[in-house]
N, C-alpha and C positions, 0 to 999 in steps of 0.2 A: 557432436559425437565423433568417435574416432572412425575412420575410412580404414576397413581393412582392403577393401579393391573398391573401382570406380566404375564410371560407367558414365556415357556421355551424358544421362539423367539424372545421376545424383551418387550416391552412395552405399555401398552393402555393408551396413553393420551385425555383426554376428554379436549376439550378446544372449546371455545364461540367467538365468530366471532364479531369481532371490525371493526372500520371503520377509513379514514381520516391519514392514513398513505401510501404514494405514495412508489411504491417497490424502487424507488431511492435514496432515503433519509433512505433505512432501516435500515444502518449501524449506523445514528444518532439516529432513534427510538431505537433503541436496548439501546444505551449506555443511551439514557434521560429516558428509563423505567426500566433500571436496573434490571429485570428477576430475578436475584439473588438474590437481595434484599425481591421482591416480595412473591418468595418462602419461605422464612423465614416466614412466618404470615400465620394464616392458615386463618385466616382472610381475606384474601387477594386472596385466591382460585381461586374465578371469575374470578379477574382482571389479575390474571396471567393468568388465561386460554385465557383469551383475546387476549394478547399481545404475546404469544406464535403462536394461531392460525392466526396473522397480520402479524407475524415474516412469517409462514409455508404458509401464501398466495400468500405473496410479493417475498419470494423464488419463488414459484410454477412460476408463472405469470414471475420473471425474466427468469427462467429455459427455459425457451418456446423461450423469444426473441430472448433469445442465442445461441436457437439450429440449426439455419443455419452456427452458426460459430464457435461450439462447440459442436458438434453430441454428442459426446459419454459422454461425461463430464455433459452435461444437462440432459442429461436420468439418470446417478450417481446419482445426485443431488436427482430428485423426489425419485429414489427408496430407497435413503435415511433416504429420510421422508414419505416412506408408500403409493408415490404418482404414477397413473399411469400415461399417455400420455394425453395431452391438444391439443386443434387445437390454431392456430393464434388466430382464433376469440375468442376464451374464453380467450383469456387475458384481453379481453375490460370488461369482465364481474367479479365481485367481492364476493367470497364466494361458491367458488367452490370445495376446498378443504375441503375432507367429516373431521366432526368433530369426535373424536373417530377412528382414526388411527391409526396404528398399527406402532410402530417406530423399522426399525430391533435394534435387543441388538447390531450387531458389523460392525455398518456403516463404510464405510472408508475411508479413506482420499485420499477428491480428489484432491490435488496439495500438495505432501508431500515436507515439507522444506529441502532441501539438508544441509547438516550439512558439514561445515570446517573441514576435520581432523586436531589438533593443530602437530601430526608428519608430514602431509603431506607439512603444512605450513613452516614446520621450515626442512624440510629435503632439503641441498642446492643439491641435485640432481632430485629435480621437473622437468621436462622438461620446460623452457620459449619459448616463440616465435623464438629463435632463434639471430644470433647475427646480428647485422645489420650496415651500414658503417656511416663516419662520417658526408658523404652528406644527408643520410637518416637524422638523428637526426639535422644536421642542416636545417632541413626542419619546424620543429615545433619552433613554437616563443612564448620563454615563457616569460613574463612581469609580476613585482610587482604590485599588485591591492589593493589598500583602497575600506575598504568597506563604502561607506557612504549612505547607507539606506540598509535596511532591511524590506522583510515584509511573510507573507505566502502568498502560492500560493492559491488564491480564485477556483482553480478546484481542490485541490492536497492537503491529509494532509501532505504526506512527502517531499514534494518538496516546497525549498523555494524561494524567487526572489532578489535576491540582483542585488545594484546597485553601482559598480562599477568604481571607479577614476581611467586613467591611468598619471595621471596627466593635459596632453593635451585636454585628451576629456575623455566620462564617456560611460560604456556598463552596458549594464541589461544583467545579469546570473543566468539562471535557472539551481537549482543545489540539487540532492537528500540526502540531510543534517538535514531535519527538526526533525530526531530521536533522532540527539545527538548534535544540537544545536538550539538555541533558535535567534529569529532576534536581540533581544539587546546582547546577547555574542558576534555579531559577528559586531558591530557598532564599527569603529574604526581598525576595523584587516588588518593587511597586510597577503595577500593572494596571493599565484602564481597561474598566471592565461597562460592558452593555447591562444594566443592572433588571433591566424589567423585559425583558429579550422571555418568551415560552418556556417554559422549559425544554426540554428533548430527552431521546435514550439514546446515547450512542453506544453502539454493541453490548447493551445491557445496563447499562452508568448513566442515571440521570445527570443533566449535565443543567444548571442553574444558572444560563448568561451565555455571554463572549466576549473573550480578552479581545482587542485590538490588536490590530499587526499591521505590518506595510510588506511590500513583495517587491523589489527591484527586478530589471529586466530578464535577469539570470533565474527568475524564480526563487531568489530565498528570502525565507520570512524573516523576519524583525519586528518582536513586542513593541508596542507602545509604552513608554515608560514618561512618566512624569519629568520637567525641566529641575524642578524643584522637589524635596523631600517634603509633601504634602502625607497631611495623615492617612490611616486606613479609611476608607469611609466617605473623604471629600467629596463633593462634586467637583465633576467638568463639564464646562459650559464655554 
């Protein structure tokens, strides 16, 4: 947020209370109002204080729904942003967060990203699951999959839904890919696929399997793909 004065604790942000932004959709309000942008223009002062105080309400108001199932992480959150305790019922109501709030300077992170070690990765004495017999792994059925449609998952930015040939017959796989590939790179790929894996719902999408992937030290994924143009349908063994 922008610092209109300071304070040896943090910051006093004066912002103006907007409307017509649901707290569910905030992560799309955020990116279509662009904040950063806004702060550049001094011109533009109000309208950021606006859309900061939409951002700090929508927080507030989700903060609440989710403290039956997030106690301590929900409380993090408001005192965050300067906020104290709300009941259920002030969620219904809009503009409750006092304007002129005091933001601490050294908020902190409430779900810190665990980091890869790149030695830990490449050190071949990692501890694995352990070694396991030949009946175990002939238990999982892996098959060549075409992928012949693509599309995003309508609940999910990271998750994508492909649709899958095993030549015979066709499965839907829902699969957390959408970072580092796009639905038309992946139109046409031969894919190994876990063929007898539960099914699952992910955010509503049954999902029938799982593609293979590998993850290098930096975290990014990479499909398993076939060495050779083997049919839809193969096995892999």
């Amino acid at each position: 947020m922008i610092p209109l004065s300071s304070s040896a604790t943090g910051f006093i942000v004066t912002v103006y209370p907007a409307r017509g932004c649901e707290h569910r959709l905030l992560n799309r309000y955020v990116n279509e109002q662009k904040p950063w942008e806004l702060a550049k223009e001094e011109s533009k002062a109000k309208e950021l204080g606006g859309v900061l105080y939409t951002v700090v309400e929508g927080v507030r108001i989700a903060s609440v729904l989710l403290e039956a199932a997030l106690p301590v992480k929900a409380k993090e959150v408001r005192r965050a942003l300067g906020l104290g305790d709300f009941t259920l019922q002030e969620t219904e109501r809009w503009g409750l967060a006092p304007a002129g709030a005091l933001i601490p300077a050294d908020a902190p992170i409430l779900f810190p990203k665990l980091e890869h070690s790149a030695t830990h990765a490449e050190d071949p004495q990692t501890p694995s699951a352990g070694p396991i017999g030949i009946e175990d792994f002939a238990k999982v059925e892996l098959r060549v999959a075409e992928v012949v449609k693509a599309e995003k998952h309508p609940k999910a930015d990271k998750l994508l839904v492909l649709t899958l040939s095993l030549g015979s017959e066709t499965r839907t796989v829902v699969s957390g890919i959408a970072e580092w590939y796009t639905p038309e790179s992946l139109l046409g790929k031969k894919l190994v696929l876990v063929s007898n894996l539960k099914p699952a719902k992910l955010r509503g999408v049954e999902s029938q399997g799982m593609i293979l992937a590998g993850e290098d030290h930096k975290g990014r994924i990479v499909v398993v793909t076939p060495d050779a143009d083997l049919p839809a349908g193969a096995k892999v063994r």
